[in-house]
C-alpha positions in Angstrom: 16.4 -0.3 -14.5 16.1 2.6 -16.6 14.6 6.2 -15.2 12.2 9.1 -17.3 15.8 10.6 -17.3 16.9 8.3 -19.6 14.1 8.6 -22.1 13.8 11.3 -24.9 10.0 11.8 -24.7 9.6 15.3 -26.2 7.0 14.6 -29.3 6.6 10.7 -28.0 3.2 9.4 -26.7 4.4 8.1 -23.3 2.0 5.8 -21.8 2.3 6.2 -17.7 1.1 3.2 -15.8 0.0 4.6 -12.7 -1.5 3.5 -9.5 -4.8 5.7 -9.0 -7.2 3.1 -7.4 -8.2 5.7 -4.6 -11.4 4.6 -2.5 -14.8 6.2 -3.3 -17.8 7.1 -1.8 -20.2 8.0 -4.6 -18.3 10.0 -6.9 -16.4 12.0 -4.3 -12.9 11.2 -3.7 -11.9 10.3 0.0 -8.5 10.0 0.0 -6.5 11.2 -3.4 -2.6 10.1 -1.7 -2.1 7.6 -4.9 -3.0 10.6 -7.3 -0.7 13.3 -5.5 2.0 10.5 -5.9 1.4 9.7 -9.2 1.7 13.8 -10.4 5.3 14.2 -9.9 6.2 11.8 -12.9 3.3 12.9 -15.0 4.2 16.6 -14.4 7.7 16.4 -15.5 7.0 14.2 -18.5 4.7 16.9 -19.8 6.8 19.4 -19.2 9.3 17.6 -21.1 7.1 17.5 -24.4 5.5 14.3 -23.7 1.6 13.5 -24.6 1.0 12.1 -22.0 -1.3 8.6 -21.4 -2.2 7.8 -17.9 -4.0 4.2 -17.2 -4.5 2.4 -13.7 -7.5 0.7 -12.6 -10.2 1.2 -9.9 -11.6 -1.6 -7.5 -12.2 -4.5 -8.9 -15.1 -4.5 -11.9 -15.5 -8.2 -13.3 -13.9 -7.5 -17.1 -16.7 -5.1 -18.2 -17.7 -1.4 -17.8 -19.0 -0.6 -14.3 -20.1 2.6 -13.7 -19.1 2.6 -9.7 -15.2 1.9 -10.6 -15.4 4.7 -13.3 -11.9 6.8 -13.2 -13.8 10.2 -14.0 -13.4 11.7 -11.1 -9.9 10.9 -10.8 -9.2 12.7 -14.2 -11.0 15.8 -12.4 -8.5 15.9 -9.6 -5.8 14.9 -11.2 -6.3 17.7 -13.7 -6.8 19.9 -10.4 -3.0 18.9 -9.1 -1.2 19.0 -12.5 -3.0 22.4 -13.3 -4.0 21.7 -16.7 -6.9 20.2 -18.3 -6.9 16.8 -17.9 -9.0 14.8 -20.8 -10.7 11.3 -20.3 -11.5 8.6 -22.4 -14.3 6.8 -22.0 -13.1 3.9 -22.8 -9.2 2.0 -22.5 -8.1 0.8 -26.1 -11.9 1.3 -28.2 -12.9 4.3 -30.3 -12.7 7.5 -27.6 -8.8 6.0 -26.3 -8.0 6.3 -29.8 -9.6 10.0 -30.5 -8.6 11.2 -27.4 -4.8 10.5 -28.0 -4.4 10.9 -31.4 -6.0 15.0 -30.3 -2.9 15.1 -27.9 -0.3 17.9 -28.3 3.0 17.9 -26.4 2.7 18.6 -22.9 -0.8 17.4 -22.7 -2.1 14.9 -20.6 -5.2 12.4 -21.1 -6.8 9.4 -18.7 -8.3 6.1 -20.1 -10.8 4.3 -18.7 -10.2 1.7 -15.9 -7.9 -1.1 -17.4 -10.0 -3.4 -15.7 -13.3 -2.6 -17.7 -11.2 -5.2 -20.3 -10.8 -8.7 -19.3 -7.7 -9.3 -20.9 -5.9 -6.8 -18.2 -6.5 -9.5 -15.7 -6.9 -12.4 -17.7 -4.8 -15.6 -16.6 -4.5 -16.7 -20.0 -1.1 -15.1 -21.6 -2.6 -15.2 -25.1 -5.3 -13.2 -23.5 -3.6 -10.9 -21.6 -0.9 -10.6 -24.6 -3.5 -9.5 -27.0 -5.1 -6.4 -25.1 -1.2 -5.3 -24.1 -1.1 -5.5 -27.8 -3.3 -3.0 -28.2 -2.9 -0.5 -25.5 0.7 -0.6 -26.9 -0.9 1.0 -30.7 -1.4 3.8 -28.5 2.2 4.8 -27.5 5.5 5.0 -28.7 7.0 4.7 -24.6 6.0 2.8 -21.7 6.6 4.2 -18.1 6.1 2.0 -15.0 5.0 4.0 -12.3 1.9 2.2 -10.6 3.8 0.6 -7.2 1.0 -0.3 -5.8 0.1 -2.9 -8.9 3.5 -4.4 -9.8 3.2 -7.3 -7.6 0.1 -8.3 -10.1 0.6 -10.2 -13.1 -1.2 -7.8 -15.5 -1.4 -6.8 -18.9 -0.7 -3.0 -18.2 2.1 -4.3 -15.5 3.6 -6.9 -16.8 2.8 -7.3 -20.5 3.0 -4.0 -22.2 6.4 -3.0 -21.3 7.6 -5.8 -23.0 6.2 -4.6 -26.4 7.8 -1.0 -25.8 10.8 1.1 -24.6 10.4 1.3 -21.1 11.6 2.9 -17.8 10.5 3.5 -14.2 9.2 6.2 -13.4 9.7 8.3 -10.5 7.5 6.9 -7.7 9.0 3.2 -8.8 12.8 4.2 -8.5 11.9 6.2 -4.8 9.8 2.7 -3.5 12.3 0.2 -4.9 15.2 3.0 -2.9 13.3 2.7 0.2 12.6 -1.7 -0.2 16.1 -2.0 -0.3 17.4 0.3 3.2 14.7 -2.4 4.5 16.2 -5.0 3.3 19.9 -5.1 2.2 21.3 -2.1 3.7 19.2 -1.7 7.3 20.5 0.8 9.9 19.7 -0.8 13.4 18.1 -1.2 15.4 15.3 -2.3 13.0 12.0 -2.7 14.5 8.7 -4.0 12.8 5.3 -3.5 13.2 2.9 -5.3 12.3 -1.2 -5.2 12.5 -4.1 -5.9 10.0 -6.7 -8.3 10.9 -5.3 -11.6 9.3 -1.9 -12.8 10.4 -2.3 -15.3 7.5 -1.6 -12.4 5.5 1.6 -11.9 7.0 3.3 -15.0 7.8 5.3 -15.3 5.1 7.2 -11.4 5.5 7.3 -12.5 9.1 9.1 -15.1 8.0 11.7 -13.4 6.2 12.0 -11.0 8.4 12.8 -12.9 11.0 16.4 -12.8 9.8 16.7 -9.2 9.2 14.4 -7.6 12.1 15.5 -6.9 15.9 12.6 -6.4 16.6 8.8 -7.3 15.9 5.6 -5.8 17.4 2.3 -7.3 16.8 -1.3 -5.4 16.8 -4.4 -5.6 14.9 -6.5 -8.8 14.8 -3.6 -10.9 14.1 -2.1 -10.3 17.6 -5.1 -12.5 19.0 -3.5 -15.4 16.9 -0.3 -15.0 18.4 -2.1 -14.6 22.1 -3.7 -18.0 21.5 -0.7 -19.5 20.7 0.6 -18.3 23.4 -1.8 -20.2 25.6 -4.3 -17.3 26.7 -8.0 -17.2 25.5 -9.2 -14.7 23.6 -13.0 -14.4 23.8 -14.7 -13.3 20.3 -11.9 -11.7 19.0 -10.4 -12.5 15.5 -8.5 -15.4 15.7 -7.1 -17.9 12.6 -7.6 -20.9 14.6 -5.8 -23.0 11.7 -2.3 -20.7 11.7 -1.5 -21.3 15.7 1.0 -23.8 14.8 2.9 -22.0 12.3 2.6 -19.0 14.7 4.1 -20.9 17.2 7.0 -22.4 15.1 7.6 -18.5 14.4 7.5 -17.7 17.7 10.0 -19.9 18.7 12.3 -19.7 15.4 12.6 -15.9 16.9 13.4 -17.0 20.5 16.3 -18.9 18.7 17.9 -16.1 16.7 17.3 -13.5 19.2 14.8 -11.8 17.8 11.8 -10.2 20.3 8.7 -10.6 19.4 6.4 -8.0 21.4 2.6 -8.4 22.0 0.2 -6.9 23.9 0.0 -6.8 27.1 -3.9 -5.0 27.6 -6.6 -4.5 24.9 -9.9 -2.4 24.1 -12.5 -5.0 23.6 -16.2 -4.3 23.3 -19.0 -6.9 23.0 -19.8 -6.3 19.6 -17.9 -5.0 16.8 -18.7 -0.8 16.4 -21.1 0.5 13.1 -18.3 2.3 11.1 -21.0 4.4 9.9 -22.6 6.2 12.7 -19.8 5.7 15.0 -22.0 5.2 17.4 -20.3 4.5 21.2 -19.5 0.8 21.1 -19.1 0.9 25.4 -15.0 0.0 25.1 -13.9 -1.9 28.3 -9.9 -2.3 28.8 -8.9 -6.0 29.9 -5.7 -7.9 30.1 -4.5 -9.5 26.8 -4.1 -12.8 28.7 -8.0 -12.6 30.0 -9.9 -11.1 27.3 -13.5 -12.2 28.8 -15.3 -14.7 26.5 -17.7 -12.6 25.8 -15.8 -9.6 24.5 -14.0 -8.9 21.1 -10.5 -6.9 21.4 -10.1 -4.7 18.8 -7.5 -2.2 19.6 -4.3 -2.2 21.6 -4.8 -1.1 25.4 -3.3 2.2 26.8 0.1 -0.3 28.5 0.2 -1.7 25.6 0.6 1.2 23.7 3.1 2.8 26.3 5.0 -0.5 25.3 5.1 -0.2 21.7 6.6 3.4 22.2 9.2 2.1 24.4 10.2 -0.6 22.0 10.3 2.2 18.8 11.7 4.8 21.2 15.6 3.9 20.1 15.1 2.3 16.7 17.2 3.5 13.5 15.0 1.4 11.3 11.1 1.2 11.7 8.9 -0.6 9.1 5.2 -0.4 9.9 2.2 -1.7 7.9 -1.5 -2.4 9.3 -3.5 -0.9 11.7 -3.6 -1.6 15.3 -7.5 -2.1 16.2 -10.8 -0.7 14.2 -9.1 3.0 13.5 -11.9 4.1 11.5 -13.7 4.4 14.8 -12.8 7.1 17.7 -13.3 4.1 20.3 -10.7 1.9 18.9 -8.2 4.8 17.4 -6.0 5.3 20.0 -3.4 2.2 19.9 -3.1 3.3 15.3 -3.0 6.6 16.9 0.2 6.1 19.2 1.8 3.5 17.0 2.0 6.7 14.5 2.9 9.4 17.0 5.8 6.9 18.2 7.0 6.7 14.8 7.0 10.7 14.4 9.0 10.7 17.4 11.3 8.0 16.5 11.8 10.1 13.0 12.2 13.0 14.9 13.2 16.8 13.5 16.1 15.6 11.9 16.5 13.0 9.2 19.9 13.0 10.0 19.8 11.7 13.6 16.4 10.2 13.7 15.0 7.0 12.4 14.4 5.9 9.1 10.5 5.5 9.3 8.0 3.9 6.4 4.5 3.1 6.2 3.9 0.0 4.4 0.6 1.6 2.3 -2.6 0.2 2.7 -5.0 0.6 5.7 -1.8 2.0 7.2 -1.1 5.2 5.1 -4.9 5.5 5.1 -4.6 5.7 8.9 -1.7 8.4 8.9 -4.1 10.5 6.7 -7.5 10.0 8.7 -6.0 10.7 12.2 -4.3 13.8 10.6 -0.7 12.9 10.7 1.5 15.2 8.3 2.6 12.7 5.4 6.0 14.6 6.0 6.5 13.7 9.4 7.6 10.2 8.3 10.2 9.3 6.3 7.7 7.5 3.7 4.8 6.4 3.2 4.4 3.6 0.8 1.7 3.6 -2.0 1.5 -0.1 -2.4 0.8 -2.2 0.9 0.9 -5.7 -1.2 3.7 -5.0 -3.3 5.5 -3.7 0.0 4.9 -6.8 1.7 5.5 -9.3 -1.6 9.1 -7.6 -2.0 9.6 -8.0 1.8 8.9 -11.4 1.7 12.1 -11.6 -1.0 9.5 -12.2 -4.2 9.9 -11.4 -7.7 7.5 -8.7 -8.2 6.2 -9.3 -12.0 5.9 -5.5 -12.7 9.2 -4.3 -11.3 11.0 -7.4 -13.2 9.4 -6.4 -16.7 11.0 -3.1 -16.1 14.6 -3.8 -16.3 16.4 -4.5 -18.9 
């Protein structure tokens, strides 16, 4: 696929496709990661000449205007990063979209309204979906592709629009694709995979695949109480998908078969009820074995062997994927096992990228992690924007926004 390198864009509205659906609380931004990765492209466009037209969306608003999944306060930050005024249009393709671009100069930048405000972004019907990429496509004379985190979706922004314009990726595209494929055609071993997240319905099918690339795969989060069941062991209130125990079990002994190690916990932190994530009040954590979780306790972290474990198992790998939490991380009670499973990655990267492992963060709940337990973004080798599209291409899908991009 094409690259912003191979675009003449000085003079040209460029409209940028980005990923800026940051989480909220109120109007204040808590984590801005998706709009620091989405400046590097828009900078160097504009300073190329470009005007600029950034869209994404926020949340999920049913089709119309919802003042809680507004993108204002993402123009005001991003306009912070770039450092230059940033303008917003209140809406994505009506009357202010139209003003507010046609009042571009080169090497300015505007923000539309959240794509999603307009049902035809998510609309299942092509016609649908066709006719609003019509119009967002009156507004530019280049598309760039640079939202990661949306290009497994289907959309009229993603998947539509750059079908109706010259196109390329832009930077943050061509650096996640680079990374997707050292995990999956050209993998330095040992490659070890860790997994967590509260649903291991959500990852069966990557585990799946990667059941013939990995070495290695460790389990956490509430899907690991899944795999303990299947394994034979109760596991008191804890989060368990009763329904996926037998495809767990085919997986688990599919991996016995080609040699590849699935690790589980050994010890958990359980607690009797599940903690308030709001006052973080103490939740009275008691560490049992994983094969004896009392019936009246829920685990939700990894236990202190179990995270000695994991660290042992990372200790010598070249490769390390990683997406989903391992336990309730938003709370200091249940932080530890997302806490060591990230330190254990730092030191598997270690000071030089030359000797140490490749590391990545799969996005999501992950990346948030890193960030809330005040990891430095730099000490791994990278930290994905997009958690599902990560996992779709790891699974070996075609990702709709990624195919719409080549040529």
């Amino acid at each position: 696929m094409k690259t912003i390198d191979d675009l003449s864009v000085a003079g040209k509205r460029v409209f940028v496709r980005a990923d800026l659906n940051v989480p909220l609380s109120g109007q204040d931004i808590t984590d801005d990661g998706r709009i620091r990765a989405a400046v590097p492209t828009i900078a160097k466009l504009a300073e190329r000449g470009a005007k600029v037209i950034v869209a994404s969306h926020l949340g999920r608003p049913k089709g119309a205007p919802d003042p809680q999944f507004s993108l204002r306060p993402v123009a005001g930050r991003l306009g912070e990063l770039l450092g230059k005024q940033v303008t917003f249009a209140t809406d994505t393709v009506g009357d202010s979209a139209k003003a507010t671009v046609a009042a571009l100069a080169d090497g300015e930048v505007t923000l539309l309204e959240n794509l999603r405000f307009n049902a035809g972004e998510t609309a299942k019907d092509d016609a649908e979906r066709g006719a609003f990429a019509d119009e967002l496509a009156t507004l530019a004379d280049l598309y760039v592709g640079d939202g990661f985190g949306a290009v497994h979706r289907k959309h009229a922004s993603v998947y539509d629009l750059p079908a109706r314009l010259p196109h390329a990726a832009g930077g943050l595209i061509a650096t996640e694709v680079g990374v997707l494929q050292r995990l999956t055609e050209d993998v330095t071993r040992p490659y070890v995979v860790v997994l967590g997240g509260a649903k291991v319905s959500d990852k069966l099918a990557v585990i799946d695949n990667l059941l013939e690339k990995a070495d290695r795969i460790l389990i956490g989060g509430g899907m690991a109480y899944t795999f303990l069941k299947a394994q034979g062991h109760e596991v008191g209130k804890s989060l368990l998908q009763e329904e996926q125990v037998p495809a767990v079990t085919e997986y688990l002994e599919r991996a016995k078969a080609k040699g590849v190690e699935f690790v589980l916990p050994v010890d958990v932190v359980a607690a009797a009820d599940f903690p308030d994530l709001k006052t973080k009040a103490p939740a009275d954590p008691r560490v049992v074995p994983a094969d004896a979780i009392p019936a009246d306790l829920e685990g939700l972290d990894i236990g202190p062997r179990t995270r000695e474990l994991f660290a042992a198992q990372l200790a010598d790998a070249a490769t390390v994927f990683w997406n989903g939490p391992m336990g309730v991380f938003e709370h200091p009670d249940f932080a530890e096992g997302t806490r060591a499973v990230a330190q254990a990655l730092v030191d598997a990267a270690g000071s030089s990228a030359a000797d140490g492992a490749f590391t990545v963060v799969g996005g999501g709940d992950s990346a948030a992690a890193v960030r809330t337990l005040g990891f430095d973004e730099n000490a791994f080798g990278h930290i994905s924007t997009g958690g599902g599209a990560s996992l779709e291409y790891l699974e070996g899908k075609t990702l709709p926004g990624l195919a719409a991009l080549k040529d």
